[in-house]
Gaussian input, Z-matrix of N, CA and C with variables (Angstrom, degrees):
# hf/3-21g

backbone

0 1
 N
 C     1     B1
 C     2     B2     1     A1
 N     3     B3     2     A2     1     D1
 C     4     B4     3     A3     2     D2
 C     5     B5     4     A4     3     D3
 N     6     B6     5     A5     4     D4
 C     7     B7     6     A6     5     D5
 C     8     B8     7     A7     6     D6
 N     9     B9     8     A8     7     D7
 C    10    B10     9     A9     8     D8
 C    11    B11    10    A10     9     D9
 N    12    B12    11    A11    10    D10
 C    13    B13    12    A12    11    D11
 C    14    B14    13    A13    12    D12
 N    15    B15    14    A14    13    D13
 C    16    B16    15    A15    14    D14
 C    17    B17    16    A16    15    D15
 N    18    B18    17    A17    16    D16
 C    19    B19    18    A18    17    D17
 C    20    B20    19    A19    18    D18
 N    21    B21    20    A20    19    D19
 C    22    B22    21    A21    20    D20
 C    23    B23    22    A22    21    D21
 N    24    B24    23    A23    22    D22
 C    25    B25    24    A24    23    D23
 C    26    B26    25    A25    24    D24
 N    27    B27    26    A26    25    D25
 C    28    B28    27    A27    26    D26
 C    29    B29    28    A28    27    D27
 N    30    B30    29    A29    28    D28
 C    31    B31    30    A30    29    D29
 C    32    B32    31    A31    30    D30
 N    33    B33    32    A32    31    D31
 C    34    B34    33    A33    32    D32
 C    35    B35    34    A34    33    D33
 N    36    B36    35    A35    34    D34
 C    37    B37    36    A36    35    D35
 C    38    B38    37    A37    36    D36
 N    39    B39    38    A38    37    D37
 C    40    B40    39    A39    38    D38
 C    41    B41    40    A40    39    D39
 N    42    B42    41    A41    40    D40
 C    43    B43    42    A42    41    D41
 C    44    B44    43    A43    42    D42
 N    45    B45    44    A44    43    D43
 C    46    B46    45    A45    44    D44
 C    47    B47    46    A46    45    D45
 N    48    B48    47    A47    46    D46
 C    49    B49    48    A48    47    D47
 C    50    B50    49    A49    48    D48
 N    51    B51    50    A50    49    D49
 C    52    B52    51    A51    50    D50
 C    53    B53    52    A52    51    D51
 N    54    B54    53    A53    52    D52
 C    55    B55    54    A54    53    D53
 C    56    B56    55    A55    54    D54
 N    57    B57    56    A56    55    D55
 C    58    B58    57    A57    56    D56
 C    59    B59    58    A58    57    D57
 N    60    B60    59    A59    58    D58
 C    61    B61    60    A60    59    D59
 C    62    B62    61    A61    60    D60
 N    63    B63    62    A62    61    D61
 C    64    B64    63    A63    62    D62
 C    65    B65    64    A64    63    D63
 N    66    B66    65    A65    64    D64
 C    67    B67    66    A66    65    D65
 C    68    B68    67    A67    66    D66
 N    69    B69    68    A68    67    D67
 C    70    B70    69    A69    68    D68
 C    71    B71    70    A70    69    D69
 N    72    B72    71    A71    70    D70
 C    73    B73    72    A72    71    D71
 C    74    B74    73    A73    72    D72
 N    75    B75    74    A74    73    D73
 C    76    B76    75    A75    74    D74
 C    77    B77    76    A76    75    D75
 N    78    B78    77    A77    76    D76
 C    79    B79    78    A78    77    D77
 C    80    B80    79    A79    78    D78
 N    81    B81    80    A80    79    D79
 C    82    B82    81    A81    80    D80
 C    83    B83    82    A82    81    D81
 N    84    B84    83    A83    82    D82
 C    85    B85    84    A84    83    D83
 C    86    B86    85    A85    84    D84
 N    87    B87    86    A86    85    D85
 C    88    B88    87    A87    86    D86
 C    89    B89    88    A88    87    D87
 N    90    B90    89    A89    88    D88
 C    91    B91    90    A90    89    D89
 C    92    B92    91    A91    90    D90
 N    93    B93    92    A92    91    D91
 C    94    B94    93    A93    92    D92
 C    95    B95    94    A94    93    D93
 N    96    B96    95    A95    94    D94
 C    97    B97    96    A96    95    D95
 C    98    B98    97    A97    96    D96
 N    99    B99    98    A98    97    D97
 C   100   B100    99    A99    98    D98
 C   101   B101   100   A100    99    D99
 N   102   B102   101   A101   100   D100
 C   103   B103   102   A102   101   D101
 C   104   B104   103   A103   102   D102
 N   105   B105   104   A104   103   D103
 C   106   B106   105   A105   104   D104
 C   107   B107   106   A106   105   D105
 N   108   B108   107   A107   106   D106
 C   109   B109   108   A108   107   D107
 C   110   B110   109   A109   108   D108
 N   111   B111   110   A110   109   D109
 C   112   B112   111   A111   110   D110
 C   113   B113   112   A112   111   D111
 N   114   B114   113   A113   112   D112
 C   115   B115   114   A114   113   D113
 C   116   B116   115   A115   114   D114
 N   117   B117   116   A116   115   D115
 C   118   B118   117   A117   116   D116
 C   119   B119   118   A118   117   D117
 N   120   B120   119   A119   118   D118
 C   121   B121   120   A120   119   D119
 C   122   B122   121   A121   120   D120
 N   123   B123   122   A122   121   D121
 C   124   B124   123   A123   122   D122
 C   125   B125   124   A124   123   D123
 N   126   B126   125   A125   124   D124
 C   127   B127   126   A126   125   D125
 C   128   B128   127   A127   126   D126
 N   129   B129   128   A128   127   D127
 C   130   B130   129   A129   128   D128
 C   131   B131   130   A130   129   D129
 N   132   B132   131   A131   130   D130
 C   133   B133   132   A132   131   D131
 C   134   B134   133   A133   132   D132
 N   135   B135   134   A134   133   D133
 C   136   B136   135   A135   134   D134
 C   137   B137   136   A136   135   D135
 N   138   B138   137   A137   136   D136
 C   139   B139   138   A138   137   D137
 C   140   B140   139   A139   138   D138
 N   141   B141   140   A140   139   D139
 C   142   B142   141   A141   140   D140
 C   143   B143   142   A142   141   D141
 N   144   B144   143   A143   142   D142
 C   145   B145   144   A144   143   D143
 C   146   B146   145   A145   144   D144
 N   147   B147   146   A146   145   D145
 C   148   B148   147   A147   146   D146
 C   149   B149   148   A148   147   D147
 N   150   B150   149   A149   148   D148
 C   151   B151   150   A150   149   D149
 C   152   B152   151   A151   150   D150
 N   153   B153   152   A152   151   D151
 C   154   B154   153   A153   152   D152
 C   155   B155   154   A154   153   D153
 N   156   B156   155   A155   154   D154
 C   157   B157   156   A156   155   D155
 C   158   B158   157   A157   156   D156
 N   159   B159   158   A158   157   D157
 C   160   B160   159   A159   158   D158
 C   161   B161   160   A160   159   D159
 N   162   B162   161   A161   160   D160
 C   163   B163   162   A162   161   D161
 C   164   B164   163   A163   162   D162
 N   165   B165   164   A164   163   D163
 C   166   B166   165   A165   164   D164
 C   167   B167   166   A166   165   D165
 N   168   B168   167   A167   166   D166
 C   169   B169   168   A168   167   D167
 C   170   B170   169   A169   168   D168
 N   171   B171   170   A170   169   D169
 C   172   B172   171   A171   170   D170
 C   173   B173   172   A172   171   D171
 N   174   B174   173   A173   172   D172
 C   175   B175   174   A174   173   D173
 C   176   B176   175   A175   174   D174
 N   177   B177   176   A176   175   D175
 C   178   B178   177   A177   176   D176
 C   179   B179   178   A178   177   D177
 N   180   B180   179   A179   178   D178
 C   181   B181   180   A180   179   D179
 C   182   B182   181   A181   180   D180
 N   183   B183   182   A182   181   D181
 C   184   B184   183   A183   182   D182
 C   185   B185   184   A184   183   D183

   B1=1.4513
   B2=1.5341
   B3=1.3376
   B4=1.5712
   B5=1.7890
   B6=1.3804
   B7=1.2011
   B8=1.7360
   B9=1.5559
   B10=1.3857
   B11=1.2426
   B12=1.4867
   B13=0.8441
   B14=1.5729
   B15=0.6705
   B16=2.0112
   B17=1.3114
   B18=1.1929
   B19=1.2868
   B20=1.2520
   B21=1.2968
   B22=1.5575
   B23=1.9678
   B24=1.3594
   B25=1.4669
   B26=0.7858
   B27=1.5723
   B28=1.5800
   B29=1.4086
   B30=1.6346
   B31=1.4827
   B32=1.9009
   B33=1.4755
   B34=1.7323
   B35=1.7000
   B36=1.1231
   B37=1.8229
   B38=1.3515
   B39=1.3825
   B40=1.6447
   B41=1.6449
   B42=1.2415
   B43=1.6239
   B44=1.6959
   B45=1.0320
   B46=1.2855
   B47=1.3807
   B48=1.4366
   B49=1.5808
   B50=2.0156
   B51=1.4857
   B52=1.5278
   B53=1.3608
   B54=1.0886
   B55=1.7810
   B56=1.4746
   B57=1.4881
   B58=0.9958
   B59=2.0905
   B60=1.3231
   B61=0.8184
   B62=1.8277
   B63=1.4769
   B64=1.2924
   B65=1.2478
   B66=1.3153
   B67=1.4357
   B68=1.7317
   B69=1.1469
   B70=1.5819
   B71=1.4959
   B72=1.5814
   B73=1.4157
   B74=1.6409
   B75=1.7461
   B76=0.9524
   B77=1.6042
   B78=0.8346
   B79=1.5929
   B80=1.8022
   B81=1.4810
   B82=1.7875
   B83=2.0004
   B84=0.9307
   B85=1.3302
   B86=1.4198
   B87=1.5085
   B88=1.4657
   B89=1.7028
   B90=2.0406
   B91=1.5364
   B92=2.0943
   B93=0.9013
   B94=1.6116
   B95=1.4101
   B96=1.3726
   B97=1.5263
   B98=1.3944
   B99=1.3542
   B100=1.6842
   B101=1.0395
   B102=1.4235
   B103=1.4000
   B104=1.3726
   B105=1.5103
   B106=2.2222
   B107=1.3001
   B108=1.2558
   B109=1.8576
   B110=1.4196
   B111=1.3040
   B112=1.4490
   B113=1.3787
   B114=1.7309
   B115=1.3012
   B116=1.3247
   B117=1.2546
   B118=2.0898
   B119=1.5857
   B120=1.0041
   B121=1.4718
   B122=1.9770
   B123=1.9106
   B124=1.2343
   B125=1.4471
   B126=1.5429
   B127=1.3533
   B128=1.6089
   B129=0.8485
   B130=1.8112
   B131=1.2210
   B132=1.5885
   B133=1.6294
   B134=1.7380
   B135=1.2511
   B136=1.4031
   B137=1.4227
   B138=1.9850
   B139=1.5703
   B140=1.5173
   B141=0.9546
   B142=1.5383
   B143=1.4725
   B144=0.9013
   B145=1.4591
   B146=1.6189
   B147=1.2683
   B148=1.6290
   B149=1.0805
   B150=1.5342
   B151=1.3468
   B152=2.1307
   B153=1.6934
   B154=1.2425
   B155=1.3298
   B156=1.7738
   B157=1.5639
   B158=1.5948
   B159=1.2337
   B160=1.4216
   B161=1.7209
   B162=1.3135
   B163=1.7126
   B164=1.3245
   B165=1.3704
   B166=1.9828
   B167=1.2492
   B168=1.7066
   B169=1.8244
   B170=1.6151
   B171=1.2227
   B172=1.3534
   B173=2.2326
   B174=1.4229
   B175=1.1495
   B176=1.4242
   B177=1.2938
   B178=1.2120
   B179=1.6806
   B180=1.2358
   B181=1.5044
   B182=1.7632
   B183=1.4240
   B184=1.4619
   B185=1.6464
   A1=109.05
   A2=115.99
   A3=125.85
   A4=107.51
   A5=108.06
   A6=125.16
   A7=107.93
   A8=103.56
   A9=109.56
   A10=130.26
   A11=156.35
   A12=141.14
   A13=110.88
   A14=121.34
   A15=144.16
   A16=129.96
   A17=127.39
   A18=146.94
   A19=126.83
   A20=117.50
   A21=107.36
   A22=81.61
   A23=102.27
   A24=121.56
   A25=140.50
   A26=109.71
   A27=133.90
   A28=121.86
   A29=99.19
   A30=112.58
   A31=112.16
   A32=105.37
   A33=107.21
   A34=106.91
   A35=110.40
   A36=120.29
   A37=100.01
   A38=135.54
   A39=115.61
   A40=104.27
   A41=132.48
   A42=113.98
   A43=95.72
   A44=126.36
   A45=135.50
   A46=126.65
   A47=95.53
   A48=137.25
   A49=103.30
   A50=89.83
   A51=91.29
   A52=120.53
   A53=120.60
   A54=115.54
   A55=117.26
   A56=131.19
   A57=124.54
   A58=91.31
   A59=128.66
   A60=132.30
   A61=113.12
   A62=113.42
   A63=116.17
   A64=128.43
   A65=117.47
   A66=121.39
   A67=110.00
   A68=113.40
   A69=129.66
   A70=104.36
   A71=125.56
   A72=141.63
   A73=95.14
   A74=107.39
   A75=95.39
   A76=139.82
   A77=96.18
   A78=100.31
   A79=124.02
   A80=88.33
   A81=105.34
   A82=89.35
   A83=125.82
   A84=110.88
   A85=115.43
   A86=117.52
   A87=120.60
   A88=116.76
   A89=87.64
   A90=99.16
   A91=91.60
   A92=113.50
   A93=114.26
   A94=99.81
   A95=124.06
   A96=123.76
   A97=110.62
   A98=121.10
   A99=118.89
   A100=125.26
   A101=122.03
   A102=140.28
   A103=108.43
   A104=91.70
   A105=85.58
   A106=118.70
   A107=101.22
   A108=117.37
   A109=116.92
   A110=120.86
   A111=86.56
   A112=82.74
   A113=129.02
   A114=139.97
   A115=123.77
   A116=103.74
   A117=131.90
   A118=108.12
   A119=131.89
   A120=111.30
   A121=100.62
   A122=101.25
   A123=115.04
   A124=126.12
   A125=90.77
   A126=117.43
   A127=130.41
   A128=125.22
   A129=117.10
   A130=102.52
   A131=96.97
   A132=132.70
   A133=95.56
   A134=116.54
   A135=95.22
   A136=96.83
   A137=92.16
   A138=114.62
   A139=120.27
   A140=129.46
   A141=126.20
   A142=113.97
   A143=146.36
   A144=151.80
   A145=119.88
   A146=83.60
   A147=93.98
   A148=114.83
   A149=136.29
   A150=144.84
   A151=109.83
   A152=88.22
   A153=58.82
   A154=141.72
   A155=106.81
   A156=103.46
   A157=138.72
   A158=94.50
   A159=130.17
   A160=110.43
   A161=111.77
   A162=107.60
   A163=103.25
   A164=114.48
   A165=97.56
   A166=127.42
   A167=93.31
   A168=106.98
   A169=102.99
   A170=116.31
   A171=114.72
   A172=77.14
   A173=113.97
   A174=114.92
   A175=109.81
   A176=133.38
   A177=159.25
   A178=121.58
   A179=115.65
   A180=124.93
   A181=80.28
   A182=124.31
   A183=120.57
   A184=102.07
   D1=131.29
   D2=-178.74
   D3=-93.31
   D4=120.36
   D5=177.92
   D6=-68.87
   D7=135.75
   D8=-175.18
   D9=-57.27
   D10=119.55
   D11=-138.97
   D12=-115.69
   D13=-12.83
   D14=151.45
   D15=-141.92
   D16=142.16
   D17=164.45
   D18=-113.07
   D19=151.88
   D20=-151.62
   D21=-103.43
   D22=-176.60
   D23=173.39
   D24=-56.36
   D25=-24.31
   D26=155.88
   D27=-55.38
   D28=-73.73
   D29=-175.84
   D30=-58.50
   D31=-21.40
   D32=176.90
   D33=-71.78
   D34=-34.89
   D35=-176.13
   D36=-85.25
   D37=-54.81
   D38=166.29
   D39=-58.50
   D40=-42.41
   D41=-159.46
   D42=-78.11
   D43=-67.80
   D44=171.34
   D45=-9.02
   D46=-81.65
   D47=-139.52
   D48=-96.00
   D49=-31.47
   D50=-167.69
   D51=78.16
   D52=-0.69
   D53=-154.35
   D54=75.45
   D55=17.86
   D56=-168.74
   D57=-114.34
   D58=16.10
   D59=149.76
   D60=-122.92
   D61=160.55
   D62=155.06
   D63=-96.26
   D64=155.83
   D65=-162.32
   D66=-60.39
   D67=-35.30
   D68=170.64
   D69=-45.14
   D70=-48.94
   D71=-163.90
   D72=-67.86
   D73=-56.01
   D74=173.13
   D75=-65.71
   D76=-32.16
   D77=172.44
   D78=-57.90
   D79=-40.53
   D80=175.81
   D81=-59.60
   D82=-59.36
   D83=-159.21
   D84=-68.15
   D85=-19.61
   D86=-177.40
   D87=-85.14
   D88=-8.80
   D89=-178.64
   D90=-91.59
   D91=-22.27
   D92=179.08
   D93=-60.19
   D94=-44.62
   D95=-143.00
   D96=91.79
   D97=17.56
   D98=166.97
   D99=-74.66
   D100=-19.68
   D101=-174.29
   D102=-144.45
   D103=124.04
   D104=-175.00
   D105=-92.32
   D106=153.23
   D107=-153.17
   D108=-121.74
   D109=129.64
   D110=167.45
   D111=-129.20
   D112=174.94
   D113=168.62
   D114=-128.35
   D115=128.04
   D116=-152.92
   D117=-118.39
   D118=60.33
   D119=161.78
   D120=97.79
   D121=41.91
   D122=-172.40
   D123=33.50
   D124=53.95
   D125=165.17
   D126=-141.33
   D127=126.11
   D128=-172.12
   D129=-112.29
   D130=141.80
   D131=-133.88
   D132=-137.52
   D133=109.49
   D134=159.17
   D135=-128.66
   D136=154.64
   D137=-155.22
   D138=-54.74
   D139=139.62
   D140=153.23
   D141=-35.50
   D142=-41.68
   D143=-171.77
   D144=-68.85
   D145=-15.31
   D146=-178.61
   D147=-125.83
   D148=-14.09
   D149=141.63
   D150=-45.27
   D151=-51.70
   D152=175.15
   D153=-97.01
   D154=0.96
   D155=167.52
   D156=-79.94
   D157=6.74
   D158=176.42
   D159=-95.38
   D160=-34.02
   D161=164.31
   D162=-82.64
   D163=-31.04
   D164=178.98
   D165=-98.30
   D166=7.14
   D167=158.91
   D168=-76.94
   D169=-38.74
   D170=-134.53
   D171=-83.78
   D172=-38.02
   D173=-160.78
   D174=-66.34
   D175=-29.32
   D176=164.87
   D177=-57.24
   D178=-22.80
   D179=-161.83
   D180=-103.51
   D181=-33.44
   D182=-173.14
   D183=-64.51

């Protein structure tokens, strides 16, 4: 099985965030450089690679 290689802004604030941010929040932070972005076909994409070291940070701190 091939691991996803971007996720859009949505799926980072449900996987992430829980719903305990809004999608707006998120976006403000990817406009900071808090979350890295790249943009595909006027859409911003941040990487799989960093989604997931951020779930196995987050799993690890538990």
């Amino acid at each position: 099985m091939s691991e996803q290689q971007f996720y859009t802004v949505k799926q980072v604030k449900d996987l992430l965030f829980n719903g305990a941010l809004s999608i707006t929040s998120v976006y403000v932070m990817v406009r900071r450089g808090e979350i890295p972005s790249v943009k595909y076909l006027n859409k911003r994409l941040i990487p799989g690679k960093w989604v997931r070291d951020e779930l196995r940070k987050a799993t690890e701190y538990k």
